[in-house]
N, C-alpha and C positions, 0 to 999 in steps of 0.2 A: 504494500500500500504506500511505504513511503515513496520508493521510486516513482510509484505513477505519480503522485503528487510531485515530486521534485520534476519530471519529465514534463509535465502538463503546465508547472509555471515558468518552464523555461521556454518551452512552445507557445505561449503565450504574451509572452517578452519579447521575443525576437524582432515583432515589427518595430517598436518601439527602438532596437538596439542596431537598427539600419538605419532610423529615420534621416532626413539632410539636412542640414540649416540651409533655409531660404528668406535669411533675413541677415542686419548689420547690426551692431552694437557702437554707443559713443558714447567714451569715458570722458571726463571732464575733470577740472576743475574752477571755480570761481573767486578770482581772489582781489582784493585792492592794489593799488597803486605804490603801494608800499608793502606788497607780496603777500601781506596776511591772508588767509582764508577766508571766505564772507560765509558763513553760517546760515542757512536760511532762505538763502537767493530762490529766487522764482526761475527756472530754466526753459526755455522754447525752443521745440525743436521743431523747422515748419520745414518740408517738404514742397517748397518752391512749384514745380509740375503739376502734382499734384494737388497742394490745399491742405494735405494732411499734416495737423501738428502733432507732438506728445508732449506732454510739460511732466517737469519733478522738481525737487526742493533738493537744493545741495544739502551735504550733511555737517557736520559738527569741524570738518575738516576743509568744507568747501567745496569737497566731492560729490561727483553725480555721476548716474548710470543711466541712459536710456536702452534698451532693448528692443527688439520685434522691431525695427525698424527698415523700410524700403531702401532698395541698394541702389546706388546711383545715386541720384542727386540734377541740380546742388540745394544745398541744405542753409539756411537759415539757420543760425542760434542765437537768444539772444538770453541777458542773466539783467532779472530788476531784483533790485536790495532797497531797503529804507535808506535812504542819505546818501544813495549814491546814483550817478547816471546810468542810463542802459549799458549795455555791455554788448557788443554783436559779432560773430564772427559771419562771413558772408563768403558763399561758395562753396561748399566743403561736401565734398563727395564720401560717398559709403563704398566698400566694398562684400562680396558674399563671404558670410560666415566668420570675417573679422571685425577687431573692435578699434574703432577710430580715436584718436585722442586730441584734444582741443583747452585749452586754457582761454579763459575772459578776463579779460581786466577791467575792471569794473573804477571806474571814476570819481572823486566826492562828487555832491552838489556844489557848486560854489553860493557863499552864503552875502 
């Protein structure tokens, strides 16, 4: 009984352990003018051709991940933070199944 059970969940795994990535990944990060991390930032990721965006929130570090994302391009990002100007990177193409890297420097407001 065990074997069948062990043979039956390995047969039923398999499609799952062929599958293909048919998508991009883009790491980031978001930082000030003076390289610290911005904490918090609002992220845009727009797909220009398309129309499709994704947004996230960088983390504690200024990091962000977007996932599932259209390969190809070009790609919009842009990073808003409280007390600071937008941040954009412009052009930025994707490729299949890798993950892109990108830095925003993010501006005071001037007061």
């Amino acid at each position: 009984m065990i074997r069948f059970v062990a043979a039956a969940s390995l047969i039923l795994s398999a499609p799952f352990a062929t599958a293909q990535e048919t998508t991009a990944q883009l790491n980031g990060y978001v930082v000030g003018a003076d390289g610290q991390p911005i904490a918090g930032a609002e992220v845009t990721i727009l797909h220009l051709p398309s129309g499709t965006s994704a947004g996230t929130t960088t983390s504690v570090t200024g990091q962000f991940l977007a996932t599932g994302l259209r390969i190809g391009g070009p790609y919009r990002i842009t990073a808003q933070a409280t007390g600071m100007q937008e941040a954009a990177v412009e052009d930025l193409y994707t490729r299949l199944a890798e993950r892109s890297f990108v830095t925003l420097v993010a501006q005071p407001i001037a007061q």
